[in-house]
Every structure is written in structure tokens, then in C-alpha cells.
N, C-alpha and C positions, 0 to 999 in steps of 0.2 A: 845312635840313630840308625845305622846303614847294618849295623848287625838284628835289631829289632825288625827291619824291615826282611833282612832275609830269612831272618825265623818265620816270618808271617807268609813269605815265601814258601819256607819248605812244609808248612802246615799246609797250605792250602793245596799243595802238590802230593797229598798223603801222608807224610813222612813226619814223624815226630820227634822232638827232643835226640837226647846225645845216646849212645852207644855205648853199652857195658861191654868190659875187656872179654871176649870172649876167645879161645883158643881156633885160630885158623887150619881149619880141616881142609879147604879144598881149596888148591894150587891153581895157577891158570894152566888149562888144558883137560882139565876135569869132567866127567861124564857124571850128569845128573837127569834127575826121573824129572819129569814134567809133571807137576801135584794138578794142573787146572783140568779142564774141557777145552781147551784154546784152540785143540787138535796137534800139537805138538806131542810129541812122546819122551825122546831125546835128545839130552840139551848136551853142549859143549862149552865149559868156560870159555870168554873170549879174554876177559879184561874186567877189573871190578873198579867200580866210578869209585872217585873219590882217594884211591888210596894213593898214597903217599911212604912210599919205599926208600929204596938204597941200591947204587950200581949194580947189578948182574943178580940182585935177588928178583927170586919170580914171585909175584905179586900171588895173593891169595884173599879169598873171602871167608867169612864166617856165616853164623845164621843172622838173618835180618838186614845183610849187606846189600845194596842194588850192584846187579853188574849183569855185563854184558853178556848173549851166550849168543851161538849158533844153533838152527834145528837142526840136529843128526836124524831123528827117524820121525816119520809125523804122514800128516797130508799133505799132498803133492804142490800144495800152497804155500805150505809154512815150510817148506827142508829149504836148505840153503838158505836160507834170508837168518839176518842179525837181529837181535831184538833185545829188550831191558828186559830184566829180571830181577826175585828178590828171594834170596835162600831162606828157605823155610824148614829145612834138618839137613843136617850133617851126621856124617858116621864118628866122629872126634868126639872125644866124651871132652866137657866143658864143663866148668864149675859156675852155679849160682851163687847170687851172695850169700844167701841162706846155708851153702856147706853143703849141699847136695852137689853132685856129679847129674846130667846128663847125655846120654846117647841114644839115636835114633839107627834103626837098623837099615836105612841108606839114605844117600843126598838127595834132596829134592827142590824146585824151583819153581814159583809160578811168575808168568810172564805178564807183565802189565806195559803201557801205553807210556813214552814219554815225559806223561804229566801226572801219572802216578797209579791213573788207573788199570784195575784188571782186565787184559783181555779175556779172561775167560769169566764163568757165571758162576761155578761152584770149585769147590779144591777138594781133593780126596787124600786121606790119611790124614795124622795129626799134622799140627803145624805149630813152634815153637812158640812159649809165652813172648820172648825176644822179640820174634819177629812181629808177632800181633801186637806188644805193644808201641812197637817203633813205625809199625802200616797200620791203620786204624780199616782200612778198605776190606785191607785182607783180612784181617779181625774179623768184619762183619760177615765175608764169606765162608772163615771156615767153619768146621762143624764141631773138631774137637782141638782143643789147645792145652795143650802139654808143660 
């Protein structure tokens, strides 16, 4: 019952169903591209939610993971401040189950709200099937999915 209820949870927070193995490209301390309009430019891994590691290993994300970044370059609103995010390409080529390899030619991240939503309105470049089918949000805003 208490696990039914937290799926209906994380649905209703954007976030859907479990996570395919995908190979972890970016380490915490990671420089990634900011995909929205939110007015952030440059993000910085901070910490990725959820993971579940081992003594002295540095924690890393994949595409469609939330975590946490800092603004490094942006408007004078958003630099310094911490915010949620959700990777949307990595540069680490990864395997689908299908047998294909993908790679995108840099990391990128859009920043959303605590509760799942986008803070920004549109996302620029592609954005992983991974990550669109795990955010249904970010699905509806981006434009091409890979």
C-alpha cells in the first residue's frame, strides 16, 4: 500500500516509473550547459538526489537523473543560488536495449521546481528518449527527442 502510494507520489511530481541502466557520465563537480530559457547558462554538479553509493566513491548522474547543480554563469538572479535539475545529454556514449550506442556532443540540464516542474518555458537542442520518458513535463516542452 505505502509503496502504491509513493508511486502516485512521484507521478504526480512529474517523474515516472524505474530507470534503465544507463552508464554514468558525469561525476559530482561537472560543468553542464543549461538546455532551458530559465536564464541560467552554467550549471555545476552539486549532488544527485536519490543515489545510493559506497565510502569515498564520488557520486555521479546519468541522463534523466534529478540532481542538484549550482548557477556558474547566468543572470545576476540565478549565479550562486542551488537549484534541482534533470540531465538531459551527456557526452558517455550509453547503450539502449535495442543495441544501439548513444552520444550526445555535450552535457546538458534543465532546471525545474522542487515539485517537478520546469522553470523555464521551452528547452533548446535535443533531449534524450530517457529522460522524456522518465519527466513527462519535459517531454511536452522539448522540441526534438533523440
Amino acid at each position: 500500500m505505502a509503496a502504491r502510494a509513493k508511486m502516485r507520489a512521484l507521478i504526480a511530481k512529474g517523474m515516472i516509473g524505474q530507470r534503465p541502466k544507463i552508464s554514468r557520465g558525469l561525476p559530482t563537480g561537472s560543468i553542464l550547459r543549461c538546455a532551458d530559457n530559465s536564464g541560467a547558462r552554467g550549471l555545476r554538479l552539486v549532488q544527485v538526489m536519490g543515489y545510493k553509493g559506497r565510502l569515498r566513491r564520488v557520486p555521479s548522474a546519468a541522463v534523466g537523473d534529478r540532481i542538484t547543480v549550482s548557477v556558474r554563469h547566468g543572470t545576476p538572479e540565478m549565479r550562486k543560488k542551488i537549484f534541482q535539475a534533470v540531465v538531459v545529454r551527456q557526452r558517455k556514449p550509453y547503450r539502449r536495449a535495442a543495441g544501439i550506442w548513444v552520444q550526445f556532443e555535450d552535457n546538458a540540464a534543465v532546471i525545474i521546481t522542487p515539485d517537478g516542474e520546469m522553470k523555464g518555458s521551452e528547452i533548446r537542442g535535443p533531449v534524450a528518449k530517457e529522460a522524456a520518458e522518465r519527466w513527462p513535463r519535459i517531454a511536452s516542452a522539448a522540441s526534438i527527442i533523440v
